[in-house]
Structure formats: C-alpha cells, structure tokens
C-alpha positions in Angstrom: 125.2 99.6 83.4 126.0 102.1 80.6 125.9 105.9 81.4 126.2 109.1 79.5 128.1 112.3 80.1 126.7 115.0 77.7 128.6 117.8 76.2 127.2 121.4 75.2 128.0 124.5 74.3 124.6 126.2 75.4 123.4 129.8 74.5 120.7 132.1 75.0 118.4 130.7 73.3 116.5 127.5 74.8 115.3 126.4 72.5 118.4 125.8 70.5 119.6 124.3 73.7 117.0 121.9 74.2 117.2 121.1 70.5 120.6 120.4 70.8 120.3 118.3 74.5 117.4 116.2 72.5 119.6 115.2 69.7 122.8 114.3 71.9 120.0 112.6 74.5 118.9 110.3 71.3 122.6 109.4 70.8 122.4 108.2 74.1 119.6 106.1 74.5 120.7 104.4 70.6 123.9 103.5 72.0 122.8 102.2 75.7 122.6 104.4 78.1 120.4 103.8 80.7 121.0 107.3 82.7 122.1 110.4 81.0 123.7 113.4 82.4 123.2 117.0 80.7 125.6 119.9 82.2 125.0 122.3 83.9 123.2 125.7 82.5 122.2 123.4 79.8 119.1 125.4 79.0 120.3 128.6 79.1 123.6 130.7 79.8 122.8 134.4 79.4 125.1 137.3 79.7 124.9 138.1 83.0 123.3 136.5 86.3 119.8 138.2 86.1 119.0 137.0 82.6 117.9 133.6 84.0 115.1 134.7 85.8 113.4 135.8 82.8 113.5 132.1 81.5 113.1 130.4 85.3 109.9 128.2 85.9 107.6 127.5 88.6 108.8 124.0 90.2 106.9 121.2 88.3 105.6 123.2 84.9 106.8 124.6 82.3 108.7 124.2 78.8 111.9 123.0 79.9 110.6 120.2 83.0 108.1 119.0 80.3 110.7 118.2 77.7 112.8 116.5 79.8 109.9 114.3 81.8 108.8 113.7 77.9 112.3 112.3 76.3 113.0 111.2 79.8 109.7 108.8 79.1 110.1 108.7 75.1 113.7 107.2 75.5 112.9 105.0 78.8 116.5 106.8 80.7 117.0 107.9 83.9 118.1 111.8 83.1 119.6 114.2 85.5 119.1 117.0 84.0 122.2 119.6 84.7 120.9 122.8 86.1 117.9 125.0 85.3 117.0 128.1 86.8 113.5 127.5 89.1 111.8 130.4 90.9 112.0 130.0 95.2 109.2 131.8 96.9 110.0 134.2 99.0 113.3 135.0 96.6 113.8 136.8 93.9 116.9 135.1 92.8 116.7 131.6 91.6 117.2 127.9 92.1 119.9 126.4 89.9 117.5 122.9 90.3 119.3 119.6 89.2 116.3 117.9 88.8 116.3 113.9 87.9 113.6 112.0 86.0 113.4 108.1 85.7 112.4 106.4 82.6 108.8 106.9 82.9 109.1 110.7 83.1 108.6 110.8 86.9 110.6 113.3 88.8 112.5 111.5 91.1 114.3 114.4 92.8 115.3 118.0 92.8 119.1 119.3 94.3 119.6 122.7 94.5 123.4 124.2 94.5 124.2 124.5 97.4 127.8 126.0 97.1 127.8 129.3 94.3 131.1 130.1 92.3 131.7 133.6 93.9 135.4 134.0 93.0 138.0 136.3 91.3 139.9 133.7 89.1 143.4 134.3 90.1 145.8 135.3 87.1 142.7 136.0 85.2 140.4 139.3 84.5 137.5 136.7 85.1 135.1 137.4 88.2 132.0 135.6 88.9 129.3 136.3 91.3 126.7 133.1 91.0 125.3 134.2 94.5 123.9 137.5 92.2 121.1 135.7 90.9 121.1 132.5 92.3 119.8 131.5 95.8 122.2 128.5 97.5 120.3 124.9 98.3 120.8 123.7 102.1 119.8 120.4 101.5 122.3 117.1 100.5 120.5 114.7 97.8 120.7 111.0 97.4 117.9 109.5 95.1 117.5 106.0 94.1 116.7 105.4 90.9 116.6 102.6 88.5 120.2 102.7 87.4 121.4 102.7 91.3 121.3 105.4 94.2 122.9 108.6 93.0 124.4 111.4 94.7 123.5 114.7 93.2 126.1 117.9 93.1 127.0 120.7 90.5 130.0 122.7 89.2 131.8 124.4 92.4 130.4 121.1 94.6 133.4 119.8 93.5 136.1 121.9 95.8 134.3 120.9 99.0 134.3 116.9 99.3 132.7 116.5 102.6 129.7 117.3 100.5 130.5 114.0 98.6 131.7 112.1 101.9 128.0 112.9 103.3 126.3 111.4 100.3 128.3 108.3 100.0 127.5 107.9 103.6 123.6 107.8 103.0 124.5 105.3 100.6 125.4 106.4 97.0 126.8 104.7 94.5 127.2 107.0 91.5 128.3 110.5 92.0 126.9 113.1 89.5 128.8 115.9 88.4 127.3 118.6 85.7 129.6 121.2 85.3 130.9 124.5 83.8 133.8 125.4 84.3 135.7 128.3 83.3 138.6 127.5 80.9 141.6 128.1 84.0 140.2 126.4 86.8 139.3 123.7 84.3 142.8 123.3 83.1 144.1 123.2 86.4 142.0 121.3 88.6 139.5 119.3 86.7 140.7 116.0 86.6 142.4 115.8 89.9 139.3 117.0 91.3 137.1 114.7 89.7 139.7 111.3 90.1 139.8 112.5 93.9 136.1 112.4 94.7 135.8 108.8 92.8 139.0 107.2 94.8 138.2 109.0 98.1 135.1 107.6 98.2 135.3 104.3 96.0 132.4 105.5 93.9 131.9 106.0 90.1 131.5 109.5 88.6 130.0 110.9 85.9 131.0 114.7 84.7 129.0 116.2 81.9 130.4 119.3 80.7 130.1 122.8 79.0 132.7 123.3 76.1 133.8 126.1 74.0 133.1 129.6 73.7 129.8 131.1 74.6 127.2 133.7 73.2 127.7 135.6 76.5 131.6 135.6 76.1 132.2 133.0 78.5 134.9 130.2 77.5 134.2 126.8 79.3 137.0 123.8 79.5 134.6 120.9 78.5 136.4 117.3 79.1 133.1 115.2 80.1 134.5 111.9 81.6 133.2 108.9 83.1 135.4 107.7 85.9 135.4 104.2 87.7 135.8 103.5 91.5 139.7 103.4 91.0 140.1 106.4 89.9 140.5 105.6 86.3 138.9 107.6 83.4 137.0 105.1 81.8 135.9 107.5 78.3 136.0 111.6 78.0 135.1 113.6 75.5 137.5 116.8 74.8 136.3 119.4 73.0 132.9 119.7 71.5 129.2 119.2 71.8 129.0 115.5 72.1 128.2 112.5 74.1 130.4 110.0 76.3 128.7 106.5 76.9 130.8 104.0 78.8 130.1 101.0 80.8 130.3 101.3 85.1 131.1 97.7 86.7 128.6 98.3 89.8 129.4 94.6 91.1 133.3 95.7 90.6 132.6 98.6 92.6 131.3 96.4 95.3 134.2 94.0 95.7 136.6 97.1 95.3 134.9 98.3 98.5 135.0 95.1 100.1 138.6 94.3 99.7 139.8 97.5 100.2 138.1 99.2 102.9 139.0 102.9 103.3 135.5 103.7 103.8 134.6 102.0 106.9 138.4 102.8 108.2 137.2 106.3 108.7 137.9 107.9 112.2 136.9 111.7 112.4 134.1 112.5 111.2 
C-alpha cells in the first residue's frame, strides 16, 4: 500500500491551514496514497496554549471535522488527521483529538494525547507547558481501517514506547506519528526515536511533520519520513510544506515478523 506523510508549516489562521492541508491532501491521493497523515496542530498553532480554545469544536461538528470527513470522502483516503483542539465536558482545556476518517468520510476513531510536552528544553530559552490548555487522553487506540489496523500516537508519544508496545500488542500494524517538534529535540532525537519504535516493534511508521518557522515564533524541525519494519527510512521530506508518498510492503512486514521473532520472545511485561 502507498502512504503519505504531510508536511506544514501551519499558522493562526485555519483557514489558510486547511487550504494548505487540502492542496498537499490532493497531491496525495493523485500520486496513490491510500492513507494520508497530516501533523500535528495542523489547523491551528496560536501564540500561546489558550488561543486554541477559541477555535476548538464540539466532538463531531464543526468546520474543521467536516472538511476532512468531505476530502476524506472526495479523494476515497483513509486520513488521520494530526491534532485539533476538541472541547471535553466538564474541562475547560481541550482535547488535542487525532481523529481518523476512512474513505467514505466515516470517522473511524478519535485518540486523544495522552502524554503533553511539559518541559524546559535543556540548553535552550524554550519552555513549553501543553498541559496549560490541553487536557491528557487515558485511553490507547488501535483502529482498523481499510489500509490495515493502525496505532494512533502524537508528538511527545514518542519518548514513552510502552505506549507503542501496548498497541502493537492489540494488533497494529502501522504506527502513526504526527508531530511537532521543536527545532532541538528534533535535531537530536528524531530519527533515532522514530527508527526505534519501527525496529522494536517490527512495524511500519509514518511521521508527518511541522517545518519551519511559525506565526507564533515557534521554529519546528520538520523531516516527515516513512519508515519500514527494519528500521529503514523508506522517503522523508526535509524542509518544507510538502508531501512524502512511499510504498509499505505489509506482506514483507509479515515474514520479517515471522522469521525473526523478537515480538513473541518477550519476557516482562
């Protein structure tokens, strides 16, 4: 099957952003994909942690679920759609909601982040407090879906792999990965991060990025990649709003797990 990572460099205005996810969505579907991945804060990246709930919806309407349920259904892909910011009752912070739609424009499922980026970046006058405006999921998300049984995560997921142990376990087969990271942990950690997850657990990834520098003064690291079982980085993308499309091997995968197997070698748990 072909996927597609897709690159952004979203602002504060979402419209802009979803004009821009739209056009690089269209590349996609014109050269094969059959799932495509937008980053995280793909709709929106304000200045500060609040902004977002100005701009959050109500789970299951509003302008940015019914553009993506619509191309979702206009190209015939399987989207998972980053993060977007959607109201929690009870909370007045947010969701950041991956939410995935198959190719009829049905949503197939909803992850929430679970773990928040609440760090000082060391060496860096860069602080971050997600857990401001954003309220952490509790809940690990595998979803089957037309293009195979996807394991859902975001951003900061990606420093805490028994989250990614736990989902190949019910069964995944494609890890998800929209990110945005800042430009130092990027640099430093990115790649290793990502190759780990895919050779720990003999499973395909796909990391759509942010890239470049932001209207709120962020800087992101961008590098969207699709990687294979093996660890190998099958096509990335740099620098730049753009779109990665490359080819996963599922039945490669399969044998790869067969031959070698790590998985089932397991003894704590």
């Amino acid at each position: 099957m072909k996927v597609a990572a897709l690159q952004m460099t979203s602002g504060m205005q979402v419209a802009a952003n979803l004009a821009t996810a739209l056009r690089l969505l269209e590349i996609a579907a014109s050269d094969g994909a059959q799932l495509a991945v937008l980053p995280e804060n793909f709709a929106f990246m304000g200045r500060n942690e609040s902004d977002k709930q100005a701009i959050a919806e109500q789970p299951g309407t509003g302008p940015i679920q019914d553009f993506l349920a619509t191309q979702a259904r206009r190209l015939g892909l399987t989207i998972v759609a980053g993060t977007m910011p959607l109201r929690v009752e009870g909370e007045a912070r947010s969701a950041a909601a991956s939410l995935v739609y198959g190719p009829d424009g049905t949503l197939l499922a909803r992850y929430d982040k679970i773990h928040l980026f609440d760090v000082d970046v060391p060496g860096k006058p860069e602080a971050y407090r997600e857990s401001a405006g954003t309220a952490p999921g509790r809940e690990v998300v595998v979803v089957d879906t037309p293009v195979g049984r996807i394991g859902l995560s975001v951003c900061y997921d990606l420093r805490f792999p028994e989250l990614y142990r736990r989902m190949v376990a019910q069964g995944a087969q494609l890890l998800v990965v929209p990110s945005a990271f800042t430009v130092p942990t990027g640099e430093a950690h990115w790649d290793v991060l990502l190759r780990a997850r895919a050779i720990e657990n003999l499973c395909a990834v796909v990391a759509a990025a942010q890239w470049g520098q932001h209207e709120n003064g962020r800087a992101t690291w961008g590098e969207s990649r699709v990687i294979d079982c093996w660890g190998h980085v099958v096509d990335r993308l740099p620098t730049g709003e753009g779109c990665v499309v490359a080819e996963i091997d599922s039945e490669r995968q399969a044998a790869v797990r067969a031959s070698f197997p790590a998985l089932s070698h397991r003894v704590l748990d």
